[in-house]
C-alpha positions as CSV (number, residue, x, y, z in Angstrom):
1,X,0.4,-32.5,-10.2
2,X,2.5,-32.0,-13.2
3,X,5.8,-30.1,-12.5
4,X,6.3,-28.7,-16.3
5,X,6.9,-24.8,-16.2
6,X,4.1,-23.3,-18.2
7,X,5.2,-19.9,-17.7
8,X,8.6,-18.7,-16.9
9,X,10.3,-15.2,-16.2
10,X,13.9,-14.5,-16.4
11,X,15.4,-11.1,-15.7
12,X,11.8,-10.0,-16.2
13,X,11.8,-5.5,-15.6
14,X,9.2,-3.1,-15.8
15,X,9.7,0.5,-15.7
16,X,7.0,4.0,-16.1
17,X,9.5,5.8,-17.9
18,X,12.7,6.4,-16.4
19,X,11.7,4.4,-13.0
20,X,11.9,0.7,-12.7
21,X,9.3,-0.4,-10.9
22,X,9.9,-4.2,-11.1
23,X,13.4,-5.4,-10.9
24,X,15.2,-8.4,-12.8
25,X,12.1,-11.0,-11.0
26,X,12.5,-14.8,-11.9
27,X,8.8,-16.5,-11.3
28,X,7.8,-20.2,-12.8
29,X,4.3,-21.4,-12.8
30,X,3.5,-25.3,-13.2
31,X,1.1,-26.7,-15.1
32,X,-1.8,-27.3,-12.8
33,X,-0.3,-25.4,-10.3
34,X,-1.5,-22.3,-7.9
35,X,1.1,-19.7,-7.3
36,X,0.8,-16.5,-5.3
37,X,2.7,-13.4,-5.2
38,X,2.6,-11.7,-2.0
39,X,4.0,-8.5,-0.5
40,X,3.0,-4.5,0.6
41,X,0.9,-2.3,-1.3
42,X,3.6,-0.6,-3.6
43,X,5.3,-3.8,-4.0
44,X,5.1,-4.0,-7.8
45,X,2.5,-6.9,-7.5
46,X,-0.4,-5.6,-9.8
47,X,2.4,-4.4,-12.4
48,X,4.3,-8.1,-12.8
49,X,0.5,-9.4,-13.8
50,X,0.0,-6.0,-16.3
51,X,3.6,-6.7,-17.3
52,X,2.8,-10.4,-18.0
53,X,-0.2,-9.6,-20.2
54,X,1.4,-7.4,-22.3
55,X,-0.7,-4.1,-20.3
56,X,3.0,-3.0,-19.9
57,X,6.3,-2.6,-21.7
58,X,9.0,-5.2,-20.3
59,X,12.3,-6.6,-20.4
60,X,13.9,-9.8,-20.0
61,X,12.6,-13.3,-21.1
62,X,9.1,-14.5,-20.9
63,X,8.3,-17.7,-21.6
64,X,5.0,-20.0,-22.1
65,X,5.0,-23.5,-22.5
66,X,8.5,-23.4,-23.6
67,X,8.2,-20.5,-26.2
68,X,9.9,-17.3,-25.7
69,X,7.4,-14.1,-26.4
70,X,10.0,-11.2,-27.2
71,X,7.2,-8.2,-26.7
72,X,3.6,-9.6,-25.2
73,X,0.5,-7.5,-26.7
74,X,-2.6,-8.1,-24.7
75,X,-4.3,-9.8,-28.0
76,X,-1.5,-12.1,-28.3
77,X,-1.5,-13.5,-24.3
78,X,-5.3,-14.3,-24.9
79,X,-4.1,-16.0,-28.4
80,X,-2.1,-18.4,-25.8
81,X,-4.7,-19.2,-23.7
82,X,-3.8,-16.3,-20.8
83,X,-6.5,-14.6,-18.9
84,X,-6.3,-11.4,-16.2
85,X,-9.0,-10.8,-13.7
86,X,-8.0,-7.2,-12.8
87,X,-8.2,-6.0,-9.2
88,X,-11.2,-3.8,-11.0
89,X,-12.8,-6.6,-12.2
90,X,-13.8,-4.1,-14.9
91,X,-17.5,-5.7,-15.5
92,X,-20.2,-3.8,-18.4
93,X,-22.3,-3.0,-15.5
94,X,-25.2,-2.3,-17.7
95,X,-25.3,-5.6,-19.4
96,X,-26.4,-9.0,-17.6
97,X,-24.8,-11.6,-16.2
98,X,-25.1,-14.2,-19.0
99,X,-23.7,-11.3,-21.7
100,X,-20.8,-10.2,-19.8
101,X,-19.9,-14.1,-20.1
102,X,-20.7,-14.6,-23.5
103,X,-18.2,-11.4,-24.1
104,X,-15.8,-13.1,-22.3
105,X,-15.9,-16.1,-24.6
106,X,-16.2,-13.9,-27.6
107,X,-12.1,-14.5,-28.7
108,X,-12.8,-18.0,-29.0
109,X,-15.9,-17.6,-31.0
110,X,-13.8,-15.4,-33.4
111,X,-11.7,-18.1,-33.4
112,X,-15.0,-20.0,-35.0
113,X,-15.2,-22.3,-31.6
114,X,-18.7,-22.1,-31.1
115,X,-18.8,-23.3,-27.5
116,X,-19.6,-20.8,-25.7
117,X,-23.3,-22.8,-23.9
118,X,-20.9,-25.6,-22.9
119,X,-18.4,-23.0,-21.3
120,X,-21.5,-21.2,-19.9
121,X,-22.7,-24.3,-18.2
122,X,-19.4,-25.2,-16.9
123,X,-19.3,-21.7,-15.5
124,X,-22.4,-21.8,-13.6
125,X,-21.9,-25.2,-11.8
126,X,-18.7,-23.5,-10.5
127,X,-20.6,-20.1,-9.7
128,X,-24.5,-21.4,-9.2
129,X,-25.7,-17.9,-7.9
130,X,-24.5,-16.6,-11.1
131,X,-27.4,-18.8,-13.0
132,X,-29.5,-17.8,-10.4
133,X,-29.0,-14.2,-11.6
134,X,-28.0,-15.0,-15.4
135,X,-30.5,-11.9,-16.4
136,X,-29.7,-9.3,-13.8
137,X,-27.7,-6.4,-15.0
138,X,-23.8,-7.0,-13.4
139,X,-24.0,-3.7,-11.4
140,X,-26.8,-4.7,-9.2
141,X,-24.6,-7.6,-8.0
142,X,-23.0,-7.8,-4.5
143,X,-19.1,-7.5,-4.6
144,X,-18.5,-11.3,-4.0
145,X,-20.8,-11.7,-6.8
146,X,-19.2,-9.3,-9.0
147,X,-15.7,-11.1,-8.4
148,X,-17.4,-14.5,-8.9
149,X,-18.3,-12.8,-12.2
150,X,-15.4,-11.5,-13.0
151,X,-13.7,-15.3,-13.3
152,X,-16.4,-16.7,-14.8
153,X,-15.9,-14.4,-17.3
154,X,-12.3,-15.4,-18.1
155,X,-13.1,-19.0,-17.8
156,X,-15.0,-18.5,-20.4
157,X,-12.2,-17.9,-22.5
158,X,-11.2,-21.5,-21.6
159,X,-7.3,-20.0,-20.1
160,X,-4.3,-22.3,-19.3
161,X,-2.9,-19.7,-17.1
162,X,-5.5,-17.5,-15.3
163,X,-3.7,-14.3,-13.6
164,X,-6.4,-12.9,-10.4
165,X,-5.3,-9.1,-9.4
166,X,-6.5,-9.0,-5.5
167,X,-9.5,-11.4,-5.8
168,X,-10.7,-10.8,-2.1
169,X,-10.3,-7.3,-2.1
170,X,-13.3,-5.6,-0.2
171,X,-15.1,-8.3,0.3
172,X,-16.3,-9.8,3.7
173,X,-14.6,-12.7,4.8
174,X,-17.1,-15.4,4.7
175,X,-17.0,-14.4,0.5
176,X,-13.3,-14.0,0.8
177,X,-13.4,-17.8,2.0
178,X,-16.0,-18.6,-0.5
179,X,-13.7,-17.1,-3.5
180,X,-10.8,-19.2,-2.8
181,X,-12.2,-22.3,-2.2
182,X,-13.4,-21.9,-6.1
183,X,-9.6,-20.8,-6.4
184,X,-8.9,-23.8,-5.6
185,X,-10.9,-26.1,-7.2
186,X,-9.6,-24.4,-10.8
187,X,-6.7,-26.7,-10.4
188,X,-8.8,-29.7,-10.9
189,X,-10.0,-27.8,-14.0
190,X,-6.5,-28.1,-15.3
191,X,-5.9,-24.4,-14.9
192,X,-3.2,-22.9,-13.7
193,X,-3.6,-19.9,-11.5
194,X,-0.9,-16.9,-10.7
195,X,-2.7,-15.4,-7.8
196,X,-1.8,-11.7,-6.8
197,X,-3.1,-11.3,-3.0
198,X,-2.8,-8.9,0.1
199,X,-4.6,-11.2,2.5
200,X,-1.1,-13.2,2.6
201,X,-2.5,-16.2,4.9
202,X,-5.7,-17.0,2.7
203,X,-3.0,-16.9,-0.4
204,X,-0.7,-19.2,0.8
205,X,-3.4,-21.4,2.6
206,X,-4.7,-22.2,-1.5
207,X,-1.5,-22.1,-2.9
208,X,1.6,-24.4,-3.9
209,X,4.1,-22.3,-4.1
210,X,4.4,-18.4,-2.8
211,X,6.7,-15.3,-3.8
212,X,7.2,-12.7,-1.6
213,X,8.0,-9.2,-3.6
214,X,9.2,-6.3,-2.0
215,X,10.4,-2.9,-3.1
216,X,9.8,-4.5,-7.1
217,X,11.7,-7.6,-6.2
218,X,11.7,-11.0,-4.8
219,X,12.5,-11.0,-1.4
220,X,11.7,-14.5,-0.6
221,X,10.0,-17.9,-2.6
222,X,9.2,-21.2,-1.7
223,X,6.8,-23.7,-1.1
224,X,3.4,-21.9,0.3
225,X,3.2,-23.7,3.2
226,X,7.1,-22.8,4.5
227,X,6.4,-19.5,3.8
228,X,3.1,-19.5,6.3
229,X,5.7,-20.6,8.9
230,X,8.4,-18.8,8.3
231,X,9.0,-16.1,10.5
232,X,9.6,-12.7,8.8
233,X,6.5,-13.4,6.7
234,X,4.5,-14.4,10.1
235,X,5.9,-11.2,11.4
236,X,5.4,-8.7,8.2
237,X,2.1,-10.5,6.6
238,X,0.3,-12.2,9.3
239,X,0.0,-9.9,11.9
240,X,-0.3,-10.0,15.6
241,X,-1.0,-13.7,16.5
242,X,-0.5,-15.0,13.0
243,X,2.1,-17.3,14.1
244,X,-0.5,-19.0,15.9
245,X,-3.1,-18.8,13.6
246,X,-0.6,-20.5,10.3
């Protein structure tokens, strides 16, 4: 696995107004490389991925692949290859599977890259049930397969970095296991992946590297598998028996 930052914060802020909401945070994200941010509900977790895609004003340095982006606009972070899944997932429900994807490919083809059948395909071999229900409109789909929707839609954009806001929320936990197995396997796709997550042990079971934010700043970071053994996250994260269970 390559070790080169693709995307870097320094002294990275956001504030609503007058309140800063998430304070001086430095974060890298390898190429090929899966890295959660963990923490409380509150935490700032869904803001640093808005932030990040340019959903949010922000301060301090952002960099991608090297390059410094002074202000990121939403348009711009697709430009470079950067997708969000939102916690939302924000589906058209009353269009089908196989046109929310095509939507989700539609930067590229305005780009005049014309494959969007070959980004389809690659979709469904990673989400089968999804070609099993290419025609059925998105809003009759189960929550596991709405979220399975959801990233197939931003694959189609063919991202670099892919940003997921709370993948497994509400979703049972056999489709919760299910989701990040496929979170996993995006590395071999030569995707990187910034994972925001409550369910801390399935986040830093598929991760490399973890973050653990707190009150809008990092509290802890480290390799994902010392943080599912360190004790204050065991104790705050895992829950009753979770040293154990890491």
């Amino acid at each position: 696995m390559s070790t080169k930052p693709l995307l870097e914060l320094e002294s990275f802020a956001v504030s609503y107004g007058p309140v800063e909401a998430v304070h001086q945070i430095a974060l890298t994200v390898g190429e090929g490389e899966i890295v959660t941010v963990i923490g409380p509900n509150g935490a700032g977790k869904s803001t640093l991925l808005n932030a990040i895609m340019g959903l949010l004003p922000s301060s301090g340095e952002l960099r991608l692949d090297g390059q410094g982006i002074a202000r990121p606009t939403v348009e711009g972070m697709v430009a470079r290859e950067v997708g969000l899944v939102p916690e939302k997932r924000e589906l058209f429900g009353e269009m089908s599977v196989e046109d929310n994807l095509l939507l989700g490919g539609f930067a590229r083809w305005r780009r005049g890259q014309r494959d969007q059948k070959a980004r389809m395909a690659e979709v469904f071999k990673l989400f089968p049930r999804l070609e099993e229900r290419r025609a059925q409109l998105s809003a009759t789909l189960s929550g596991g397969e709405r979220q399975m929707l959801a990233i197939g839609r931003a694959l189609m954009a063919r991202p670099r970095l892919l940003m997921l806001d709370e993948p497994s929320l509400g979703l049972a936990p056999l489709i919760v296991r299910e989701v990040f197995n496929i979170v996993a396997s995006l590395r071999n796709m030569g995707v990187s992946v910034l994972l925001v997550e409550q369910n801390a042990r399935a986040a830093l079971q598929v991760a490399d590297r973890g973050y653990v934010l707190e009150m809008g700043a990092v509290a802890l970071s480290g390799q994902a598998r010392d943080l599912l053994h360190d004790r204050r996250v065991i104790e705050t994260y895992l829950g009753v028996g979770g040293k154990k269970a890491a």
